[in-house]
C-alpha positions in Angstrom: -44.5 -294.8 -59.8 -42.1 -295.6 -57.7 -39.1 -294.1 -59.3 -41.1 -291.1 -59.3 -41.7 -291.4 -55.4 -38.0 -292.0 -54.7 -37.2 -289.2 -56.5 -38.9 -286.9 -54.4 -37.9 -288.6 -51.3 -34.2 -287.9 -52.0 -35.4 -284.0 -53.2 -37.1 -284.2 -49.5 -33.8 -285.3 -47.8 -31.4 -282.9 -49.6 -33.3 -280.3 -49.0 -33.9 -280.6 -45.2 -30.0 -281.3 -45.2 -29.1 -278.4 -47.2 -30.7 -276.2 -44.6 -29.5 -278.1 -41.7 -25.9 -277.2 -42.9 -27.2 -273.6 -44.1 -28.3 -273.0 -40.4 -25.1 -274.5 -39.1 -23.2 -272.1 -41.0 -25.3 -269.1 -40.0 -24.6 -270.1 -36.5 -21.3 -270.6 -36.6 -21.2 -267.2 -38.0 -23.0 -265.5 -35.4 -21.0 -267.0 -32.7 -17.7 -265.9 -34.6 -18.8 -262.2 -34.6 -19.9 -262.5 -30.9 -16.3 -263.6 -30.0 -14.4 -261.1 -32.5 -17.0 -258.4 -30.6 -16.7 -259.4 -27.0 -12.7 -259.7 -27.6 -12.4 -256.4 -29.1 -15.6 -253.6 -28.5 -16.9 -255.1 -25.6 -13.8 -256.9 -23.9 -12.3 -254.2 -21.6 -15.7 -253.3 -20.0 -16.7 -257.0 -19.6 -13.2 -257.7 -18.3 -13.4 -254.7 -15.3 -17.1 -256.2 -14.6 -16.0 -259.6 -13.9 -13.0 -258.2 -12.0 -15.0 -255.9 -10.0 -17.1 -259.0 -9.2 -14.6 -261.2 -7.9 -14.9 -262.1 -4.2 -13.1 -264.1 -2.2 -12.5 -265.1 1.9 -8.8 -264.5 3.2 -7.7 -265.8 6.7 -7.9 -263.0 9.6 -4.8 -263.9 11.6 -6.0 -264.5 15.5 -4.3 -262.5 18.0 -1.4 -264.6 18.8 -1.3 -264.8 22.9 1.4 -263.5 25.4 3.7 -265.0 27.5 4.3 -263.6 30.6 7.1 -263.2 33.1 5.9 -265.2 37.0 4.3 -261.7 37.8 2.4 -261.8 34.7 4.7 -258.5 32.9 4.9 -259.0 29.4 7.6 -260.7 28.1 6.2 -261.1 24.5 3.2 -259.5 23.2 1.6 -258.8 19.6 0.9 -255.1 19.0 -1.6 -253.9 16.1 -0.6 -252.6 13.3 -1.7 -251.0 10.8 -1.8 -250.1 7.2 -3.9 -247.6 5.5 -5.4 -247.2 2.1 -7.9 -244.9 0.0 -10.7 -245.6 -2.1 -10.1 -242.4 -4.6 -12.9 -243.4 -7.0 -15.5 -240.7 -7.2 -18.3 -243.6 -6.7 -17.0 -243.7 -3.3 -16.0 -240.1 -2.3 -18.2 -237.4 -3.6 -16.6 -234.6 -6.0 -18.3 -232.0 -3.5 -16.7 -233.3 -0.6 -13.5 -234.3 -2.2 -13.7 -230.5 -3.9 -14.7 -229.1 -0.5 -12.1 -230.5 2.2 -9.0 -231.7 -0.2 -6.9 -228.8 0.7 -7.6 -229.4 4.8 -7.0 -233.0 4.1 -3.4 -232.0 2.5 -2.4 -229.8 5.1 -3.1 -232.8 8.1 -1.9 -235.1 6.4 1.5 -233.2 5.5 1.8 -232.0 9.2 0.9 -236.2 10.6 3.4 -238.0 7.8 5.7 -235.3 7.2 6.9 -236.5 4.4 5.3 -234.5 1.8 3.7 -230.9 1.8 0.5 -230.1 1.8 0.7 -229.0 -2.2 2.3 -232.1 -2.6 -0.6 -234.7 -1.6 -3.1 -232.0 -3.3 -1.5 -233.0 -6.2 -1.1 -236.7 -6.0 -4.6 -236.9 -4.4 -5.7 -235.5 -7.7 -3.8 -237.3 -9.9 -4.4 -240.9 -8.5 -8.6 -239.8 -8.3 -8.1 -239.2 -12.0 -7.1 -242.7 -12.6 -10.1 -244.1 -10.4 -7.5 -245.4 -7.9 -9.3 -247.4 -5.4 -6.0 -248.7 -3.3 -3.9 -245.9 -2.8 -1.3 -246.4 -0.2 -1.1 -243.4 2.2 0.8 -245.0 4.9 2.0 -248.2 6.9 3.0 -249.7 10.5 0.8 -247.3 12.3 0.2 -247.7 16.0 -3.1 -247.7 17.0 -3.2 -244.2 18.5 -1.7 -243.0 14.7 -4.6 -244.6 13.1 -7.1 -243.4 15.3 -5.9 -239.3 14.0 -5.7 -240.0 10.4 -9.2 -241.7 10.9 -10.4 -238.0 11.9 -9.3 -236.0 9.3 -11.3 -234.2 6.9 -13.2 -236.6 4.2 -11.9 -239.7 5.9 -14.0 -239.0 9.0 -17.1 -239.9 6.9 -16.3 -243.7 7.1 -14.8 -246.4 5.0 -18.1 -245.8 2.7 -18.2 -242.1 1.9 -14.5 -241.0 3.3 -12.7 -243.9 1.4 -10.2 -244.7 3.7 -9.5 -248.5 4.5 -7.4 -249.7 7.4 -5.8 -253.0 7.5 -4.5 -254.6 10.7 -1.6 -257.0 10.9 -0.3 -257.8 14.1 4.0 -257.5 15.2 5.6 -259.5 18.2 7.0 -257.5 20.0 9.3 -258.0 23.7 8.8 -255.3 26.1 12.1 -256.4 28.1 14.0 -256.1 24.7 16.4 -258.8 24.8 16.3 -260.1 28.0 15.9 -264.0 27.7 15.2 -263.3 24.3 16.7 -267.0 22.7 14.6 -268.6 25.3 11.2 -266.5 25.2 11.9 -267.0 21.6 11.3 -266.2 18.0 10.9 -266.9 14.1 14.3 -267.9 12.5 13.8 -269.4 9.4 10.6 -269.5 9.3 9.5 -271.5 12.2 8.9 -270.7 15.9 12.1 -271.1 18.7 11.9 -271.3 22.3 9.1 -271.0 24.3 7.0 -269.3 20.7 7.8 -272.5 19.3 7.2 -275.2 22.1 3.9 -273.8 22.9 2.9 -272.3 19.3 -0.2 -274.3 18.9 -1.9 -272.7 21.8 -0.1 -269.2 20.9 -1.6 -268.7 17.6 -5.1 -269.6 17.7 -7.8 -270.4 15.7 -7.8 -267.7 12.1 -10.7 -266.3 11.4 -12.0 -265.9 7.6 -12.8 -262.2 5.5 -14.8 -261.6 2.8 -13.1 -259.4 -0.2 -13.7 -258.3 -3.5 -11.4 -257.1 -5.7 -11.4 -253.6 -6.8 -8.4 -253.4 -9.7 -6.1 -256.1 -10.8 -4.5 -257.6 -7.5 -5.9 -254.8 -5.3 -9.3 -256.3 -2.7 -10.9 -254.3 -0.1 -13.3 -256.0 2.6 -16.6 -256.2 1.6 -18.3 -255.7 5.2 -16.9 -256.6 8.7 -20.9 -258.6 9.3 -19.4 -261.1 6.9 -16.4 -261.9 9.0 -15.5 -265.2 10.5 -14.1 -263.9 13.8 -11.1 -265.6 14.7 -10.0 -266.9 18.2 -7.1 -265.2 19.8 -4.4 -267.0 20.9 -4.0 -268.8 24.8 -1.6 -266.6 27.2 1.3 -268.4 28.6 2.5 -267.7 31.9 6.3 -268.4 32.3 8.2 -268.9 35.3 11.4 -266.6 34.5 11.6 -263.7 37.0 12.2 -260.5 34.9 14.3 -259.1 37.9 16.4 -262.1 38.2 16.7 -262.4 35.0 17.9 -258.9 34.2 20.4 -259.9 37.7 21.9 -263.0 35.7 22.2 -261.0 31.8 24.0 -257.8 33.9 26.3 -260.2 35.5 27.2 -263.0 32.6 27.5 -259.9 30.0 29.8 -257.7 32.2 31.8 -261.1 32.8 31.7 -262.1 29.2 32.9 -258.3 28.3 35.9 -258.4 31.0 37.6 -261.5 29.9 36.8 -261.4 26.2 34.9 -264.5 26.0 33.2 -266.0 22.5 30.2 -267.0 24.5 28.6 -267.6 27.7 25.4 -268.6 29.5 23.4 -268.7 33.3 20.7 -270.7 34.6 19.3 -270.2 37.6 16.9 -272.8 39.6 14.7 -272.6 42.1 15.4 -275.8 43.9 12.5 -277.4 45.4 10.2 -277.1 42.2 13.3 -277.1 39.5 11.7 -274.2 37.9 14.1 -271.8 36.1 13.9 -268.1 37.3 16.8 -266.9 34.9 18.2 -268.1 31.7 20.8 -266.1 29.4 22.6 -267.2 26.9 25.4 -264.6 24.9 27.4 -264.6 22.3 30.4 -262.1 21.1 29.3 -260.2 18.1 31.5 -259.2 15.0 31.4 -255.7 16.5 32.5 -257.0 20.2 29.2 -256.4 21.5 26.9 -259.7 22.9 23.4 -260.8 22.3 21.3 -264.2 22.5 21.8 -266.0 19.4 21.8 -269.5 20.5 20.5 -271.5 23.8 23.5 -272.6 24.4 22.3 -273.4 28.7 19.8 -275.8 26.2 20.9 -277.3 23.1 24.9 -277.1 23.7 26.7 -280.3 24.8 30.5 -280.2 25.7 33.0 -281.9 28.1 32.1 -280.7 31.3 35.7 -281.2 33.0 35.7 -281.4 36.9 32.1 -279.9 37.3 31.3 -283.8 36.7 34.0 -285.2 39.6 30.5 -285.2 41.9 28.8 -287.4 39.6 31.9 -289.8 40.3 32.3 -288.9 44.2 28.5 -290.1 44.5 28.2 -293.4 42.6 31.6 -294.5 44.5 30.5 -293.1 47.8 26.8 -294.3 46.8 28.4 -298.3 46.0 30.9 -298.1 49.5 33.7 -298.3 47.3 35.3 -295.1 49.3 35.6 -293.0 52.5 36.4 -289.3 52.3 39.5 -290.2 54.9 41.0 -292.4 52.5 44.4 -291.3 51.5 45.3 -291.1 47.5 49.4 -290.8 46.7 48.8 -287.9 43.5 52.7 -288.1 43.0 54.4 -284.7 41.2 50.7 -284.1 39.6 51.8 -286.0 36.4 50.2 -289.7 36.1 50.1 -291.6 32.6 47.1 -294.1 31.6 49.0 -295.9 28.7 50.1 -293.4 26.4 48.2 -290.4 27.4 49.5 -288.5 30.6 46.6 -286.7 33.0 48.3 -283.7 35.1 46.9 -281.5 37.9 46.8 -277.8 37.6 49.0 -277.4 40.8 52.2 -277.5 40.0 54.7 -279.8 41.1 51.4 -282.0 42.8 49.6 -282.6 46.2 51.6 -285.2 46.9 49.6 -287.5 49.8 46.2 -286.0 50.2 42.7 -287.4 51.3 39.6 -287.9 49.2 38.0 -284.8 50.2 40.8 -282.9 50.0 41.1 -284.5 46.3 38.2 -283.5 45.3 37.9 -279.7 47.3 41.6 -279.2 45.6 39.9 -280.7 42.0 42.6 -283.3 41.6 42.0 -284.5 38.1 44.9 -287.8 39.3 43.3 -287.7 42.8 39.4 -288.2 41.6 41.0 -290.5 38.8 42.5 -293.2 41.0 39.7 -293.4 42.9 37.5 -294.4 40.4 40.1 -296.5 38.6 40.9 -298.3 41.5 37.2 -298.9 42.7 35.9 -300.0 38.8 39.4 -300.4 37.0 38.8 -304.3 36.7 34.4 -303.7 35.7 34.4 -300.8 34.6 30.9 -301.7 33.3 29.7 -301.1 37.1 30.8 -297.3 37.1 28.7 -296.3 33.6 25.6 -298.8 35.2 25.5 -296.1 38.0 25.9 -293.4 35.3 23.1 -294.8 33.7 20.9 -295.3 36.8 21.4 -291.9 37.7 19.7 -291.1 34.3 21.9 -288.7 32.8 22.3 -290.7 30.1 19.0 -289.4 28.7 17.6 -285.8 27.4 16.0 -284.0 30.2 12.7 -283.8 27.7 12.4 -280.5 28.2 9.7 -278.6 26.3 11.9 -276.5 24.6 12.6 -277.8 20.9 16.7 -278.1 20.6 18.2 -280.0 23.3 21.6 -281.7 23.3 21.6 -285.1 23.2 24.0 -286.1 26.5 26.5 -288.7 25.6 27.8 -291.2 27.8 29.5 -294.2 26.0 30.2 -297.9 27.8 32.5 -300.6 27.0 32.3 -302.3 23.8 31.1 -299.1 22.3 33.4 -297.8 19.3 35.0 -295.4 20.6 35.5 -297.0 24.5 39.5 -297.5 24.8 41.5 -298.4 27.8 41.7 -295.0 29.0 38.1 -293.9 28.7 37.5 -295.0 32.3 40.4 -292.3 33.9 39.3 -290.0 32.1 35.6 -290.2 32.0 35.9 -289.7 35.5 37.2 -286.2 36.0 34.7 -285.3 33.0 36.3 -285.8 29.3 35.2 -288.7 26.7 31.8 -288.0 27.3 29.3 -284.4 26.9 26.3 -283.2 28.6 24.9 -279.8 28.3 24.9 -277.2 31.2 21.3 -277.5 32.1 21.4 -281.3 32.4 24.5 -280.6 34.9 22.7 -278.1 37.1 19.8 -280.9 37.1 22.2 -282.9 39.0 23.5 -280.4 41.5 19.9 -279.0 41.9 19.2 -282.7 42.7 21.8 -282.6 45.7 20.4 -279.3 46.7 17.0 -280.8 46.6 18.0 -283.6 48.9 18.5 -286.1 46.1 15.2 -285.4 44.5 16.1 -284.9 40.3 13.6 -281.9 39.2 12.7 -281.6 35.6 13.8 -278.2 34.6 10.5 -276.1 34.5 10.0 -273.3 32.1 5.8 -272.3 31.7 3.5 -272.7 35.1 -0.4 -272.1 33.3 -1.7 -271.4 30.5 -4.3 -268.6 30.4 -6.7 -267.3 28.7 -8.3 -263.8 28.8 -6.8 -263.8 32.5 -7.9 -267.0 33.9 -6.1 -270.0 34.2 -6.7 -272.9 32.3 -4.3 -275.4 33.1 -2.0 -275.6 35.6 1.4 -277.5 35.7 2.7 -278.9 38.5 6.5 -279.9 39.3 7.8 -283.0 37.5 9.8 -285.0 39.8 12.3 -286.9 36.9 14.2 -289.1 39.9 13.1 -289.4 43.2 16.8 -290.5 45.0 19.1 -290.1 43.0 21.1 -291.3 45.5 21.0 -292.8 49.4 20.9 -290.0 52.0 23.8 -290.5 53.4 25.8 -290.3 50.0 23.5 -286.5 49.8 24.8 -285.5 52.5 28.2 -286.3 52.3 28.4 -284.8 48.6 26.5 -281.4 50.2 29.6 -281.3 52.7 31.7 -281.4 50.0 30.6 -279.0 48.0 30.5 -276.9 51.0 34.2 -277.8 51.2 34.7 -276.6 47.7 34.2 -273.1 48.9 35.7 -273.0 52.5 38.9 -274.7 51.4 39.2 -275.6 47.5 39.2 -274.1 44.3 36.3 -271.8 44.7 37.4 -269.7 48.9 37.2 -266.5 46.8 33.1 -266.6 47.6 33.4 -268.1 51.1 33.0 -264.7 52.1 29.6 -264.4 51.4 27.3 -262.8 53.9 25.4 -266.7 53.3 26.9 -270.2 52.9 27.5 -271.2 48.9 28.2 -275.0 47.9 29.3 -275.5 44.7 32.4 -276.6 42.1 34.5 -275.4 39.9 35.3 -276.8 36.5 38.4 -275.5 34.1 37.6 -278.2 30.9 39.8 -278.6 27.8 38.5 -277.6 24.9 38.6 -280.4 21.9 39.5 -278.8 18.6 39.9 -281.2 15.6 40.5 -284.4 18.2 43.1 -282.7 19.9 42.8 -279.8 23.2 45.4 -277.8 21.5 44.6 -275.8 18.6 46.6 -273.3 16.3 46.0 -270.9 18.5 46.9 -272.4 22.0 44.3 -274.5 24.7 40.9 -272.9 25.1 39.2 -273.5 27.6 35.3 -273.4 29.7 35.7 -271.7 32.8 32.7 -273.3 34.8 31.1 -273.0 38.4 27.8 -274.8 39.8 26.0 -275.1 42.7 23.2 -273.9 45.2 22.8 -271.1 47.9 22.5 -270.5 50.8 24.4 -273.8 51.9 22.6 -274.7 54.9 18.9 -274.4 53.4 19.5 -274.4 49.7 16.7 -271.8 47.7 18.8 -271.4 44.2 20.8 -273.5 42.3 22.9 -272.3 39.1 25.6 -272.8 36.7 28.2 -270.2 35.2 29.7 -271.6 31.8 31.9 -268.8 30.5 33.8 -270.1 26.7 36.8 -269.2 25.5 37.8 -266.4 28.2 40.9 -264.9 27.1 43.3 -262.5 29.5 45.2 -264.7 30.8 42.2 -265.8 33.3 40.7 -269.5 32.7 40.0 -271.1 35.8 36.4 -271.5 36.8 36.8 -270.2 40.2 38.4 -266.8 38.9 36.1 -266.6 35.6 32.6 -268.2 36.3 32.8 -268.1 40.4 32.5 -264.1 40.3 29.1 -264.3 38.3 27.5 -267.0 40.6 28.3 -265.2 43.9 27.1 -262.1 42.2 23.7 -263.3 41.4 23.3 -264.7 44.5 24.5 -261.6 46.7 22.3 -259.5 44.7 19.3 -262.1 45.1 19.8 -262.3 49.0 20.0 -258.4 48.9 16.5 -258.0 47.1 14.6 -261.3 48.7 13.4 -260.4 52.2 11.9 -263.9 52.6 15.2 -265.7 51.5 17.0 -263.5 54.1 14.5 -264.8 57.3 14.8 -267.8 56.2 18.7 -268.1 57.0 18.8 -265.9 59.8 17.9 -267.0 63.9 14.4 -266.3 64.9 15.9 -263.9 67.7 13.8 -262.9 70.4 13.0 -258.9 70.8 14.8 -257.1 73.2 12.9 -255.0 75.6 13.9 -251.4 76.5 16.3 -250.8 78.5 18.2 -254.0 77.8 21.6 -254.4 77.2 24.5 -256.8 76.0 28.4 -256.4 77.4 31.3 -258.3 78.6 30.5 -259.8 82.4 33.6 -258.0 83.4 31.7 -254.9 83.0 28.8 -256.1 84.2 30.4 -256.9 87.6 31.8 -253.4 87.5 28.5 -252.2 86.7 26.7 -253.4 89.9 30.0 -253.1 92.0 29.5 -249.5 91.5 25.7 -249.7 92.1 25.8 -251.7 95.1 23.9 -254.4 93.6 24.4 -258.0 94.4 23.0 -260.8 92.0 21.1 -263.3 93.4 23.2 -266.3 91.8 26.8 -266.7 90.2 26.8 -265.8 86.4 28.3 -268.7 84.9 30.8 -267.9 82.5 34.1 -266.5 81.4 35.0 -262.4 82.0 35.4 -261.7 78.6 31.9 -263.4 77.8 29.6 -261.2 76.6 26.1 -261.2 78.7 22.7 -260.6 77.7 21.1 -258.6 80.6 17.3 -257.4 80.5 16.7 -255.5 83.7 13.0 -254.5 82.6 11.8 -257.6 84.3 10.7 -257.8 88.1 13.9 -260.1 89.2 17.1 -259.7 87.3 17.3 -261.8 84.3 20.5 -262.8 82.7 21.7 -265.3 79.5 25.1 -266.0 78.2 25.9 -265.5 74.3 28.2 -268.2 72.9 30.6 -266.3 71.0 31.5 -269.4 69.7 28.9 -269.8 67.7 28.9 -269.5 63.6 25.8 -266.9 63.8 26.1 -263.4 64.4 24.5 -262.6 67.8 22.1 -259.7 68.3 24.2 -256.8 69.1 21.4 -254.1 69.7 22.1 -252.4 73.3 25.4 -252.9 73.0 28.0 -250.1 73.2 29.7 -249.5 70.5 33.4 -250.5 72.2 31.4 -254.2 73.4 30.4 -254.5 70.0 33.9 -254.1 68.2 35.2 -256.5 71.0 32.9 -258.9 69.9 33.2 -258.5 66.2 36.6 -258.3 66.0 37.3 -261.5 68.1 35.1 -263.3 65.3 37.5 -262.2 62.5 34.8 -259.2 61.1 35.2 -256.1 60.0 33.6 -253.2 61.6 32.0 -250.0 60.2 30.2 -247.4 62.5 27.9 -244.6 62.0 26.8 -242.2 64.7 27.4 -242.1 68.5 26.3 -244.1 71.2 24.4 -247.5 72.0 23.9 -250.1 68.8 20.7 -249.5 67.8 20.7 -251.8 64.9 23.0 -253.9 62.5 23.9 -255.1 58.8 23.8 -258.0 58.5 21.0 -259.5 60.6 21.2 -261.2 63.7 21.3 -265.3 63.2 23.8 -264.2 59.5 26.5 -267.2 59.6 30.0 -265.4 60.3 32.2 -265.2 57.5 35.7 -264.6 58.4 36.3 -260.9 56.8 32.4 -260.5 56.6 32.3 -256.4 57.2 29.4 -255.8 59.6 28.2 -251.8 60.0 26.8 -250.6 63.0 24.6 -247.9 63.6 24.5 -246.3 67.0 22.5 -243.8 68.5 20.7 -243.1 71.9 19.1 -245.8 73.9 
């Protein structure tokens, strides 16, 4: 009995296995032929399904923001463009109204593109609808305006929906001033933001927005509907503080400079002195083809031996310490003077011989400047690099801009320090600062002593308002004691009226300023293959007497037998600054005389005429005139009693000279070293320059004359 049940337990057991394994089988089966089907009868339809399904978000690029010139002109912008596409597929366009306007579609778009004729895109039209193209490219970097017609014409006016036409926007930076400041306003070079784009990209670019696509064939999406956007949030405006006019003043002058004397490269900045913010900035470079352009910030990120542009630095730590007087007499031999093995040599010829301090350093004499500082710090000179150091130019301005030269100014003990390092440290070799961290030093003596950080953006704005506001950054309060200011400022003055740089003393306004003529070091030697080369340099501030600009020149390489700053960089500063006192009204009050107005009927001559005068009229003045016959008198006979005032000709303004006849006025002009130029007959009825200009001897002064 029991065999017999276990028999018919294991019958039970096989047989629910068997059809376990049975039904496994016949499963496995099914799903076999499903696969083999979906892979090969159903595959391609399930495949365009899934493909047609596909969605996906893609960033929308926010608007990147501006940045604006002082007056808010554009200096970069981004400009919409845009590329367009067609949905051919007949689920999209209708055959009637593809059947019914495809020919007047052809002919506008052949007469817009003009690329094709109207048969042509009849034909292609066609041909890509038969394939069920649904991203066909009809054209690309439209401007708005261009988008705007081809969104009217026939089948396309009926919307992305029925007409099929999809437009894509992508946005181009673009600089209305063309190149103007272009290294500084700046750009992408490889593949990251310079200048200005790059220091202030975070606020630039924005927030992205996000798109929702689907794809319509392989790697072709269209946008699924603009309500699903995440809109994106444009990018903060940044206003600069470069003048465009200025600026177009500096490029004009440095690239017509650059151009005349063959230069490899060359830049300007110009400061405004008070807040250190920069007005101009241009930097060029020689092209293979001869032509310039701004490649490289060199006013920025370029560091090289400034040569005698630095002698101030040295004049105002050893005026600043007591360790000299500007009378102080300095023996500069033949101009040939050897530290050890190495032998420093003035550019004069033959030597100064016995000359004072500020004569050695109006004249630039590299021995002169040299000895001075040798014998004040010769036995420490630890004490002279200390002052270097205290001055702070040592250290990076920390400007915002990315790419700034590192300045470097060694000290004793360091590696390369040698017993010659002091001599020649002094008149500006051995050591490297870049040409903006120089003018932040001479834009400090301008400034009264008060170092300004160079200033490039003012606000940051947004949809026309301001955000935030920067103020000036003061890097350096005193930079040195008063007095040392103002002796440096006399001898910068000096510079001009008596050194290396009296071919702009001439000026209609008072410059300050020095020149610098600096070795160039090729290969640890100044003399190269082909000869010395040489940076022709000039710095300094204008006008003199009440300083509104500072700038520095640095021309490289000039060729044409011209090197010297005063002859290759000089004529670019005074340039600037003539044109700039010739466009600013404000600048041009502000260094003339308040003169009083002269009432009608007044008059100015020589009181040997005016005795004549009232000889002849019978007249008698009520009191002596006291002055010289040939000085000239300011007579105003409108009031009740005769009034009378003498004008010092002595003086280093030019006097008022309306009322004046013309042969009193020549007298006068003449007798201050001016030249005269006259238009019309009669009385002087009004001048150029203004009254209050300082006198310049061989400053031309034209008169115009006409009735009283």
């Amino acid at each position: 009995m029991s065999n017999k049940t276990e028999n018919t337990n294991q019958k039970t057991v096989f047989s629910r296995a068997f059809l376990i394994y049975a039904l496994s089988g016949f499963f496995a089966l099914l799903i076999i032929y499903k696969l083999f089907s979906i892979q090969f009868s159903e595959g391609e339809e399930l495949r365009e399904k899934a493909l047609n399904l596909a969605v996906k978000y893609i960033d929308i690029q926010a608007r990147r923001g501006n940045i604006l010139a002082e007056d808010g002109s554009l200096l970069a912008t981004s400009v919409p463009r845009f590329d367009l596409f067609v949905d051919l597929s007949p689920k999209t366009i209708s055959q009637k109204l593809f059947d019914d306007n495809i020919d007047s579609l052809s002919i506008y778009l052949s007469g817009f593109f003009k690329d094709k004729t109207a048969n042509e895109y009849t034909k292609i039209l066609k041909e890509e609808r038969s394939k069920g193209n649904r991203y066909f490219r009809l054209g690309n970097n439209l401007d708005y305006f261009g988008m705007k017609e081809v969104s009217s014409f026939p089948i396309f006016n009926q919307g992305q929906y029925k007409g099929g036409l999809i437009v894509v926007q992508n946005d181009r930076r673009e600089m209305p001033f063309d190149l103007l400041a272009k290294r500084t306003i700046g750009f992408i070079r490889d593949n990251y933001w310079v200048g200005i784009e790059g220091a202030y990209d975070s606020l630039l670019r924005g927030t992205d927005g996000k798109r929702l696509m689907k794809r319509i064939s392989g790697k072709n999406w269209i946008p699924v509907d603009d309500q699903a956007d995440i809109k994106s949030d444009d990018g903060k405006d940044i206003l600069t503080t470069i003048d465009i006019n200025l600026q177009d003043v500096a490029e004009t002058a440095l690239y017509t400079n650059l151009q005349k004397h063959d230069a490899h490269h060359g830049c300007v900045v110009l400061m405004e002195v008070e807040t250190g913010e920069v007005k101009a900035i241009a930097n060029l470079q020689k092209n293979s083809d001869g032509s310039y352009s701004e490649a490289y910030n060199f006013a920025i990120g370029e560091s090289y031996e400034p040569g005698s542009t630095f002698k101030l630095i040295s004049m105002m730590i050893a005026l600043d310490d007591g360790e000299i007087s500007l009378d102080d007499k300095i023996n500069t031999g033949n101009g040939k003077f050897k530290y050890g093995k190495q032998t420093m040599t003035d550019s004069h010829e033959g030597g100064y011989g016995t000359i004072s301090v500020r004569q050695a350093f109006e004249l630039s004499s590299n021995i002169g400047i040299s000895s001075i500082i040798v014998k004040a710090y010769g036995s420490n000179p630890g004490k002279f690099i200390e002052g270097l150091y205290k001055l702070g130019i040592n250290k990076p301005l920390g400007l915002e801009l990315k790419g700034e030269g590192i300045p470097y100014i060694k000290k004793p003990g360091d590696r390369y320090w040698s017993g010659v390092s002091l001599p020649w440290m002094s008149i500006g070799y051995e050591l490297k600062m870049t040409p903006m961290q120089i003018l932040a030093v001479y834009n400090a003596v301008a400034n009264n002593g008060k170092m300004m950080k160079p200033m490039f953006v003012k606000e940051i704005q947004y949809a026309g308002q301001t955000i935030e506001k920067f103020d000036p950054q003061v890097l350096n309060p005193a930079i040195c004691s008063q007095k040392t200011v103002a002796t440096v400022q006399s001898l910068l003055e000096g510079v001009v009226l008596r050194g290396t740089a009296t071919n702009l003393k001439n000026a209609v306004f008072p410059i300050a300023g020095k020149t610098g003529t600096a070795q160039i070091s090729q290969g640890g030697s100044y003399k190269g293959s082909g000869g010395t080369e040489y940076y022709a340099s000039f710095v300094g501030y204008f006008p003199a007497d009440n300083p509104r600009y500072s700038c520095i020149v640095v021309v490289n390489k000039p060729k044409n037998s011209s090197y010297y700053g005063g002859s290759v960089a000089g004529p670019v500063f005074l340039e600037i600054a003539e044109k700039i006192f010739a466009t600013q009204v404000e600048m041009r009050q502000q260094d003339t005389v308040v003169a009083k107005n002269n009432d009608p009927g007044c008059m100015y001559s020589m009181l040997r005429s005016v005795n004549n005068m009232y000889s002849m009229l019978g007249v008698s003045l009520n009191e002596r005139i006291n002055a010289q016959p040939d000085d000239f008198i300011y007579i105003n006979p409108a009031s009740d009693s005769l009034q009378y005032r003498v004008v010092n000709q002595q003086g280093n303004r030019l006097i008022n000279l309306k009322g004046m006849t013309a042969p009193d006025a020549i007298a006068y002009l003449e007798k201050n070293g001016m030249v005269v130029g006259l238009k019309g007959k009669g009385w002087v009825v009004s001048q150029s320059p203004r009254p209050g200009t300082p006198i310049k001897s061989g400053m031309k002064v034209t008169l115009n004359l006409g009735p009283r």
